[in-house]
ROPALO-67428 format. One record per residue: y, z negated, x negated of N, C-alpha, C in turn; residue in three letters. Coordinates in steps of 0.1 Angstrom, whole numbers, padded with zeros to 4 digits, always signed. Last residue first. Layout:
<rs>
YZXYZXYZXALA;...
</rs>
This chain:
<rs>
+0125+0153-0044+0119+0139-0049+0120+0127-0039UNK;+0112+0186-0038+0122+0177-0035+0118+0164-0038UNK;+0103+0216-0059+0099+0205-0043+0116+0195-0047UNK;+0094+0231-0080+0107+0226-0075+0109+0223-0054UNK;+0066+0227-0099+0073+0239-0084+0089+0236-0075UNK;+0079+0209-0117+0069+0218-0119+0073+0232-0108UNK;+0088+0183-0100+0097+0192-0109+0092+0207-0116UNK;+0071+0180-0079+0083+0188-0075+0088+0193-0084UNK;+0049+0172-0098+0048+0183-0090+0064+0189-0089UNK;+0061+0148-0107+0057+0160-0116+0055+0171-0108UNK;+0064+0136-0080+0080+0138-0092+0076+0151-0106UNK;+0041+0131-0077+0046+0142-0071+0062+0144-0072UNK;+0035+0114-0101+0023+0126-0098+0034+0135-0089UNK;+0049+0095-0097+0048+0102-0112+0040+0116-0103UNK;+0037+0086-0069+0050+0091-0070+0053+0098-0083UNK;+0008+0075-0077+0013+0089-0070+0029+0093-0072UNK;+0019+0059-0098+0008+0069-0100+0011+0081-0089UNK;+0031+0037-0075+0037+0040-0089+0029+0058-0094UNK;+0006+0035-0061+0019+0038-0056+0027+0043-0070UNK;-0011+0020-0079-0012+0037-0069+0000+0040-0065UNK;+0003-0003-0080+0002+0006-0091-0007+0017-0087UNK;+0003-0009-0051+0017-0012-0063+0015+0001-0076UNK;-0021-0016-0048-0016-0011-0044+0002-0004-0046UNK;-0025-0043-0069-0034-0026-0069-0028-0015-0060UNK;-0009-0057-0059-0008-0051-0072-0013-0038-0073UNK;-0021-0062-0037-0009-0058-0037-0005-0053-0050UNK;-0046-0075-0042-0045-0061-0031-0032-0058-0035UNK;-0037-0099-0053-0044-0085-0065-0042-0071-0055UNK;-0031-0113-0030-0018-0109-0043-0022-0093-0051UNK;-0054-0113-0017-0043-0104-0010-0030-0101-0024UNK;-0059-0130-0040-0068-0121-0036-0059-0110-0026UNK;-0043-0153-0039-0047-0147-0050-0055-0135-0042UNK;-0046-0161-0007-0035-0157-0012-0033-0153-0027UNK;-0073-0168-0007-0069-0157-0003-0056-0152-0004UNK;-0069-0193-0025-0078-0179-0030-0077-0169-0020UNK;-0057-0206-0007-0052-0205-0019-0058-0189-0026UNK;-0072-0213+0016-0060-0200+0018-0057-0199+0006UNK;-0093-0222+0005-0098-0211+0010-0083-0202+0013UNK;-0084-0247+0000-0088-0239-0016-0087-0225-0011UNK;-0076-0257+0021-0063-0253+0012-0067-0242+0001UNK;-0098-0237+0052-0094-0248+0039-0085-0246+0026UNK;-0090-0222+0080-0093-0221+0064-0089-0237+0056UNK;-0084-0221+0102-0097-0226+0103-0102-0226+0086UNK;-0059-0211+0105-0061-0228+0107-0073-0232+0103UNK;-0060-0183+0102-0061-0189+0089-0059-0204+0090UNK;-0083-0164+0120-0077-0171+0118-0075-0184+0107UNK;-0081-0126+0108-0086-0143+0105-0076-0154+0110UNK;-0074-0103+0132-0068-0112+0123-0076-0124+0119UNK;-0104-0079+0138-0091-0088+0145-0084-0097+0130UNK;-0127-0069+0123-0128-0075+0136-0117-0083+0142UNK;-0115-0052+0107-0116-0043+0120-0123-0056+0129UNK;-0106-0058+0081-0098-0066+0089-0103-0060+0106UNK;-0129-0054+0066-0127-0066+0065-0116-0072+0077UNK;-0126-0023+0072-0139-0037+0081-0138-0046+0076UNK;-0099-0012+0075-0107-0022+0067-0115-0024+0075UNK;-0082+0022+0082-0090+0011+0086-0099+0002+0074UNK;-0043+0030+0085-0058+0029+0075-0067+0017+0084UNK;-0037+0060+0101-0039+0045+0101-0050+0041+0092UNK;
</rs>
């Protein structure tokens, strides 16, 4: 399980946010997702290289 201390005190609630405040968190959850997108991409090259290297499974 992954843990954040941004998210380890429970869910924000997001009624209590202002338009600018969910705007920029919805840019800012966007970047998390990119960035996570492009690890993703990186590991999978990485163990597509592996398997083909020692003949693992893709």
């Amino acid at each position: 399980m992954i843990e954040d201390e941004e998210h380890a005190t429970g869910p924000i609630d997001l009624e209590t946010l202002s338009v600018e405040d969910l705007r920029q968190r919805i840019e800012t959850l966007k970047a998390e997702i990119r960035a996570c997108e492009s690890e993703l991409e990186k590991k999978a090259s990485h163990l597509s290289s592996a398997n083909s290297l020692f003949g693992g499974i893709d």
